[in-house]
C-alpha positions as CSV (number, residue, x, y, z in Angstrom):
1,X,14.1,-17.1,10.7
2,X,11.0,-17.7,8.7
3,X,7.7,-17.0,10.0
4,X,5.1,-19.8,9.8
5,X,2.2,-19.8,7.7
6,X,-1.0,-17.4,9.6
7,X,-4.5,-17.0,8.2
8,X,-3.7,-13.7,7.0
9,X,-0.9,-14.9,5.0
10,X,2.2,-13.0,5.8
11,X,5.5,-14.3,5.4
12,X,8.2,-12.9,6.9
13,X,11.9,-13.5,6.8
14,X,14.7,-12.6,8.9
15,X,18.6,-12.0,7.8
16,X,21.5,-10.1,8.8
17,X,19.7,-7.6,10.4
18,X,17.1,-6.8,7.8
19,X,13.2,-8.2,7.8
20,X,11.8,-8.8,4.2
21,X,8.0,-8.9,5.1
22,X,5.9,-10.4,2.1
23,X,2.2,-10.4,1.4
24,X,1.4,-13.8,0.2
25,X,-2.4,-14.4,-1.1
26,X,-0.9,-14.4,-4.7
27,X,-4.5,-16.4,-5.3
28,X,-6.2,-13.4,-4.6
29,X,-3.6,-10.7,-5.9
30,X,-2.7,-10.0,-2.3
31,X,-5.8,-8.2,-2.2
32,X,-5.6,-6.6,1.5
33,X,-8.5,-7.6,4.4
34,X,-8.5,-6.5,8.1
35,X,-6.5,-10.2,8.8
36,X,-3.9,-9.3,6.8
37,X,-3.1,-6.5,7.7
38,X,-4.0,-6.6,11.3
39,X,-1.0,-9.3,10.9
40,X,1.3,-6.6,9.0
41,X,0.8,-4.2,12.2
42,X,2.5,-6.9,14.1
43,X,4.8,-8.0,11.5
44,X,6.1,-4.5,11.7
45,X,6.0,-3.9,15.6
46,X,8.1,-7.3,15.3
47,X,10.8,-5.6,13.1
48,X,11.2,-2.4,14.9
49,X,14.9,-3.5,15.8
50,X,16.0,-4.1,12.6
51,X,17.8,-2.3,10.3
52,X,15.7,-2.0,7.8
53,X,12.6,-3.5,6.3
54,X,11.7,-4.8,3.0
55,X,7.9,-4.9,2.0
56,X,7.1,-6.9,-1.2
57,X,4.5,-9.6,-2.6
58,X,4.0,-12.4,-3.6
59,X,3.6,-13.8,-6.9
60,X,2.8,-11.5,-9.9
61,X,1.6,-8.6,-7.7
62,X,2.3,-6.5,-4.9
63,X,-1.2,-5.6,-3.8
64,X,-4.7,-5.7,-5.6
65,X,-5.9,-3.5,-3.1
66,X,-9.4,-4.0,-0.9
67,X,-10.4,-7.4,-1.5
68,X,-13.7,-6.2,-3.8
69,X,-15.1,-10.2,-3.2
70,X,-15.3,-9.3,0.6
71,X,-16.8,-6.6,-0.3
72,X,-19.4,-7.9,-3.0
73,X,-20.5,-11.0,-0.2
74,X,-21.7,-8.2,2.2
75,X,-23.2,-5.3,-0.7
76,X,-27.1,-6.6,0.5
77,X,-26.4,-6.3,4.4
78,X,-25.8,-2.4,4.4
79,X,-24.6,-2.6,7.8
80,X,-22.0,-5.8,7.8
81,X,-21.1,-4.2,4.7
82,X,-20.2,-0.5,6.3
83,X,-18.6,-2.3,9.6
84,X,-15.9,-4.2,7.1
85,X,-15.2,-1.2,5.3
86,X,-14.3,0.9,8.6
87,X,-12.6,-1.9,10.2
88,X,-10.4,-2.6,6.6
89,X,-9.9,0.9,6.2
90,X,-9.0,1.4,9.7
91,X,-6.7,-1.0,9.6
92,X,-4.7,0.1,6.5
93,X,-4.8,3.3,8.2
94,X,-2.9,2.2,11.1
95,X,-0.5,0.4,8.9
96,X,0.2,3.3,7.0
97,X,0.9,5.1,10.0
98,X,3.3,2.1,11.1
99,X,5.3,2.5,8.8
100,X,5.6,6.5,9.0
101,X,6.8,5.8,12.4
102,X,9.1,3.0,11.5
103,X,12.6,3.3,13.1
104,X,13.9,2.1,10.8
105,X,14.1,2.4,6.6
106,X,11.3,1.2,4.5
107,X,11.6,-0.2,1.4
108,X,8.8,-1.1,-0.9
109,X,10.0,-3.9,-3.2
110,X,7.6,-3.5,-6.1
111,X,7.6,-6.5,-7.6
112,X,4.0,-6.5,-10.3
113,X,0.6,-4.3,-10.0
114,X,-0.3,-1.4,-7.6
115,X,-4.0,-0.7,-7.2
116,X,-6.5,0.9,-4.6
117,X,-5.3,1.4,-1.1
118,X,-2.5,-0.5,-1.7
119,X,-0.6,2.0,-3.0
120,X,-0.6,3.4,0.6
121,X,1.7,1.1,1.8
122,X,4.5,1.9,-0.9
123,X,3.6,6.0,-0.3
124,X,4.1,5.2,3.4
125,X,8.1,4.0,2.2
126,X,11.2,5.8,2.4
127,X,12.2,4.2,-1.0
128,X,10.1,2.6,-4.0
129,X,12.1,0.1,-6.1
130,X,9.7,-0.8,-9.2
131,X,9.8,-3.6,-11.5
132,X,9.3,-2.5,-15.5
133,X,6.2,-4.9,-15.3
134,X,4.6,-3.7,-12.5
135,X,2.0,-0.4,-12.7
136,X,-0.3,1.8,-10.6
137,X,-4.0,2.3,-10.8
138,X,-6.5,3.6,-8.7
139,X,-9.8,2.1,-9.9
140,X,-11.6,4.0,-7.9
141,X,-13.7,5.8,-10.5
142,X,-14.0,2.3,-11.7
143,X,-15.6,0.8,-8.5
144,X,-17.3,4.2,-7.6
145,X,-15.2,4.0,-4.3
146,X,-13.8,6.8,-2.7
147,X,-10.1,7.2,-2.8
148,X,-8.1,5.8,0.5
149,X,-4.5,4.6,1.0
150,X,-3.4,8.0,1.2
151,X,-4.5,9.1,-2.2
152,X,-5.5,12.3,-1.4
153,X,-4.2,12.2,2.4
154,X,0.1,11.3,0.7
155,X,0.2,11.8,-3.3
156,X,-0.5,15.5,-3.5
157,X,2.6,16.2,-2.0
158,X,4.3,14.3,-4.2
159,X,3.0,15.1,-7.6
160,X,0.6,18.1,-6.8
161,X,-3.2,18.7,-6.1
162,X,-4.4,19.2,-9.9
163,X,-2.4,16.0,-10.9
164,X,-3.8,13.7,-8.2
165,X,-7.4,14.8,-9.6
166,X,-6.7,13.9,-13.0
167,X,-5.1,10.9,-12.3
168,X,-8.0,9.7,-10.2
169,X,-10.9,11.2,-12.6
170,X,-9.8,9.0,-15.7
171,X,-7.9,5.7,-13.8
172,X,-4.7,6.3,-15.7
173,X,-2.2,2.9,-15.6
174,X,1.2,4.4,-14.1
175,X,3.6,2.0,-15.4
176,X,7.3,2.0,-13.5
177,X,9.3,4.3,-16.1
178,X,6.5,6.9,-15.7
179,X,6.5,6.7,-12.1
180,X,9.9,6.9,-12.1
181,X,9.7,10.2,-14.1
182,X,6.6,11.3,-11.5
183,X,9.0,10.5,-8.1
184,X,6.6,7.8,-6.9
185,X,9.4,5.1,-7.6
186,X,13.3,5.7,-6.7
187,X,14.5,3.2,-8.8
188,X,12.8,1.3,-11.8
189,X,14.2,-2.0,-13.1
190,X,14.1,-5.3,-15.3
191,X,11.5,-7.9,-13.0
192,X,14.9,-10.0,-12.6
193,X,17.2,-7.6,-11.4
194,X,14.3,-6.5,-8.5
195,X,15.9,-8.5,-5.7
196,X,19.8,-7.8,-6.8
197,X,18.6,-3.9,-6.9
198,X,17.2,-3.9,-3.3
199,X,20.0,-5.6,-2.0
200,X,22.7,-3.5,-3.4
201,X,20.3,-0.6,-2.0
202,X,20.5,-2.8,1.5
203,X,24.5,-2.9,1.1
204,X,25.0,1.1,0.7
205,X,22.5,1.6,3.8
206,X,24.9,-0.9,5.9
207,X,27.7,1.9,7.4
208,X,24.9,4.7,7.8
209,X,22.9,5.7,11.1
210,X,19.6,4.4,9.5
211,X,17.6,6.0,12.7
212,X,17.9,9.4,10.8
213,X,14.9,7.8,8.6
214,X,12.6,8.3,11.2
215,X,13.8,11.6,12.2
216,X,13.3,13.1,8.6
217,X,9.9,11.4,8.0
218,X,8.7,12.9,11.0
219,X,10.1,16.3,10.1
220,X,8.8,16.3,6.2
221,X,5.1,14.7,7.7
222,X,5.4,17.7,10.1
223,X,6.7,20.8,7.8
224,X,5.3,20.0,4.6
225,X,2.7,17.3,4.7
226,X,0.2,20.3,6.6
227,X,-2.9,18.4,8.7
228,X,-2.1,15.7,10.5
229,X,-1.7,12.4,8.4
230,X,-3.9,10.7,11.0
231,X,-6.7,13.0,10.7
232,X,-6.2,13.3,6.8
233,X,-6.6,9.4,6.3
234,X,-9.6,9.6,8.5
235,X,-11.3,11.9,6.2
236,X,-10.7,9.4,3.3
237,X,-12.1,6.5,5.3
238,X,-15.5,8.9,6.0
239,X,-15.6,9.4,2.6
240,X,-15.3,5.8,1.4
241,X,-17.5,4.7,4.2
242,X,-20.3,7.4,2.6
243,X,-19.9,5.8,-1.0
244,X,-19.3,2.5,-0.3
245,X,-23.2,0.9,0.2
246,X,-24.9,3.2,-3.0
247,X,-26.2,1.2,-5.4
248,X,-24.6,2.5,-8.0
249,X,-21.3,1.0,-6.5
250,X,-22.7,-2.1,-6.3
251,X,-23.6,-2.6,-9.6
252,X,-19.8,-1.4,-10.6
253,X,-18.7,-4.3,-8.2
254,X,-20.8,-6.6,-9.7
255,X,-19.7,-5.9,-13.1
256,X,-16.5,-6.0,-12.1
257,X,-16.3,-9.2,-10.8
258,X,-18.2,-10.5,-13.7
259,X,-15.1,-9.4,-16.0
260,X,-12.5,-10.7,-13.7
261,X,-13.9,-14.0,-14.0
């Protein structure tokens, strides 16, 4: 079964048990706003009896991240500007948490680029199959945003503390080999053989109780992870909520808009 079109733009299809759940604003990069993924939270509460779920995107990327346009059309009205940013960080917030909580496996299909709070929803995963083409950036330090997505709240306890600061202080491009070599992606593989590779990943999960995902998230998010997750991403949103209307962030907005065309 295949979802109809929605405002948000979420397509999601049905089969033999499994829900593949695409973003689909490939105009846009799949840039995230509250619509989107207001739609994802039900997209996912709609899959919670399937056996597994694949996220992925459409077109050349997986996720650009914040839309930086919705952000830019709101940068002189300090207060509309604030209540979007709460309300989209909010949001990916609770989809991160979604997808903690899954039932279920989660698989990020990583089909082209990574940036900003996007990279939340393939930290959130219990697997990360990357195409060669696709990377990850943060661009905070670009945008003079602070980091959210689970940058500082997920990806310390993956590649350490002092390695997360780096790789936000100078915006390094991860591309897939590297985070292959980092353990933010499980598998790494040619942009054709993306699809083949998650389905052969699909076929090996088929005989096994995939309920004990949930079980060992919630036991590594408990004994390792430290501080709640909720409260963790909260503290990113407060901090991208205190940066977010400076001026100095608005000029780097406008000037990156200017040099994305």
């Amino acid at each position: 079964m295949t979802g109809s079109a929605t405002k948000a733009e979420i397509e999601t299809v049905r089969s033999d048990g499994i829900v593949r759940i695409t973003l689909d604003r490939p105009h846009r990069g799949n840039a995230l706003t509250p619509d989107l993924l207001d739609a994802l939270i039900g997209r996912l509460d709609g899959a919670r009896d399937a056996r597994a779920v694949v996220l992925t995107g459409a077109g050349r990327a997986f996720s650009s991240g914040g839309d930086v346009g919705e952000f830019h059309i709101r940068a002189d009205r300090r207060d509309a500007l604030l209540a979007y940013a709460d309300r989209l960080v909010s949001t990916l917030n609770r989809v991160i948490l979604h997808i903690r909580a899954m039932p279920c496996p989660v698989i990020a299909a990583v089909n082209g680029p990574v940036t900003g709070g996007s990279f939340g929803l393939v930290l959130a995963a219990d697997i990360a199959v990357m195409a060669e083409s696709a990377f990850i950036q943060p661009y905070y330090a670009q945008m003079g945003f602070a980091p959210d997505g689970g940058w500082t709240a997920l990806l310390p306890e993956r590649i350490g503390r002092a390695r997360t600061a780096r790789w936000l202080a100078l915006d390094e491009r991860i591309g897939a080999r590297q985070a292959l070599e980092m353990g933010l992606a499980d598998v790494a593989v040619p942009d054709a053989a993306l699809d083949d590779t998650v389905a052969r990943l699909l076929d090996r999960m088929e005989p096994l109780d995939n309920s004990v995902a949930a079980t060992t998230r919630q036991l590594l998010d408990t004994q390792i992870a430290g501080p709640d997750l909720a409260a963790r991403l909260e503290n990113e949103k407060r901090a991208f909520l205190d940066r977010i209307a400076r001026e100095e962030t608005r000029g780097r907005m406008n000037a990156f808009l200017a040099t994305a065309g």
